[in-house]
N, C-alpha and C positions, 0 to 999 in steps of 0.2 A: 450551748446549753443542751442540744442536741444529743441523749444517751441511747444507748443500744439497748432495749426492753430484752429481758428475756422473753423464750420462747413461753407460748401458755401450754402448759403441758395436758394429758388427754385426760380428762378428767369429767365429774356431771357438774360436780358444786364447787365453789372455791369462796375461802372465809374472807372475810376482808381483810386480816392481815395478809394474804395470798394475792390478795387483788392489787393491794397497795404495794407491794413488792413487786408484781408482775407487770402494774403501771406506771410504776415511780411517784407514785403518791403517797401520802400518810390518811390513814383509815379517817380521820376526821375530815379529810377534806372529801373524801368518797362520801362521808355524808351529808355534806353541806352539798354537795353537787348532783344527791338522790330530791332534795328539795329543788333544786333551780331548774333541774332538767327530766321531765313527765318518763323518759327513755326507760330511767335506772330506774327498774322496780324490784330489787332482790329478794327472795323469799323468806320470810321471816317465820324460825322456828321458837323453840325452847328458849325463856328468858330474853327474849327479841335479837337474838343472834339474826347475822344476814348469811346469806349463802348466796353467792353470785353464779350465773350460768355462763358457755365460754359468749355465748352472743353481748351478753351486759358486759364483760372483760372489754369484748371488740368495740363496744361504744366507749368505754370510760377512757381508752386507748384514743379514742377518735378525739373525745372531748379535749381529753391533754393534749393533743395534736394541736387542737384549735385554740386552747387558748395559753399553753405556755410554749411552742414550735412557730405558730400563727401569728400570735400577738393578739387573737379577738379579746373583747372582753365577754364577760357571761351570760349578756341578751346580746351579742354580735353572733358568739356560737348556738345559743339557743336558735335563733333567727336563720342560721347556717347547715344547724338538722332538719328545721323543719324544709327548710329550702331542698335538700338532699331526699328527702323522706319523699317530697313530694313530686320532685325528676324522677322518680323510681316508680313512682305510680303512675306517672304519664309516660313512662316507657314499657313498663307491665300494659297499658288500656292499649297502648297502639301493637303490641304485641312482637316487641323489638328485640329484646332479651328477657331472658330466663331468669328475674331476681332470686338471691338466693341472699341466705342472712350472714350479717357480717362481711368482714373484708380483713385480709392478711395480706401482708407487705407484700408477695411476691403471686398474691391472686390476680385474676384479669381486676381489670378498671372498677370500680366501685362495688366490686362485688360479685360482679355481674358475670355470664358465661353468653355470650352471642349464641345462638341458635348457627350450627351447621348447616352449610349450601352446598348444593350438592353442583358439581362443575358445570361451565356452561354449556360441554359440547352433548352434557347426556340428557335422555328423554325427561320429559317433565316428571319428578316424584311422584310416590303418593304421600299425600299428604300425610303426615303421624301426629296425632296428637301430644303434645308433651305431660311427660307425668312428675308433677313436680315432686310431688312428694318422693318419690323414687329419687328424683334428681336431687333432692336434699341430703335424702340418707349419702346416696354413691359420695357427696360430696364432703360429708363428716367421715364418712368412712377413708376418703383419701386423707383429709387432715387428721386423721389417726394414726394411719399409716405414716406417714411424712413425721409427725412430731415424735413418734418410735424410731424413725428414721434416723431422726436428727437427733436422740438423747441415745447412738450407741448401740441400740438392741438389737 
């Protein structure tokens, strides 16, 4: 059952026919699944159109993982974000990795970027503060690069 998603190309907003093409779903099930799951909140313009962001793409991505790849049913994956949402917070407070939003198939482990060490045989750092915000752009900015990468240009 297993299909190969296309790539989510670089974009700010994406329509829910876009979304449903991009996740293999049909738009009505994207909105039955904006009710069962608090995540999906797309922004709603003119005439109640949605317009999805690519972070909301990377969750509904996630969801169809879990429940048509997985086998959860709808409170197993509900119960499965929150489970995930909340290792993320307990590894943000202990100050382990560097959360960063979303997750692509060939990103590190859940999202996530480890904090660099510096070798064992050199003098103790000084310590840098991490700037996340910084670290978010640099990291949309690669997945910009990469998705121009991969469409050709």
């Amino acid at each position: 059952m297993e299909k190969t998603l296309p790539p989510i190309p670089v974009k700010r907003y994406f329509t829910i026919g876009e979304v449903g093409e991009l996740c293999g779903v049909k738009p009505h099930v994207l909105r039955y699944w904006e009710q069962e799951f608090t995540q999906l909140r797309p922004m709603k313009r003119r005439g109640n159109r949605r317009y999805y962001q690519h972070h909301e793409v990377l969750m509904i991505r996630r969801i169809r993982d879990l429940l048509y790849d997985q086998g959860f049913t709808i409170s197993g994956a509900r119960n499965k974000l929150q489970e995930l949402a909340q290792s993320e917070r307990d590894r943000r407070k202990a100050g382990d990795t560097v959360p960063l939003e979303g997750t692509e198939a060939d990103a590190p482990q859940a999202g996530e970027v480890a904090v660099a060490q510096e070798p064992a045989h050199s003098p103790a750092p000084a310590v840098r503060p991490v700037d996340l915000p910084q670290l978010l752009q640099l990291r949309r900015e690669l997945f910009e690069i990469r998705e121009l990468l991969s469409a050709g240009y």
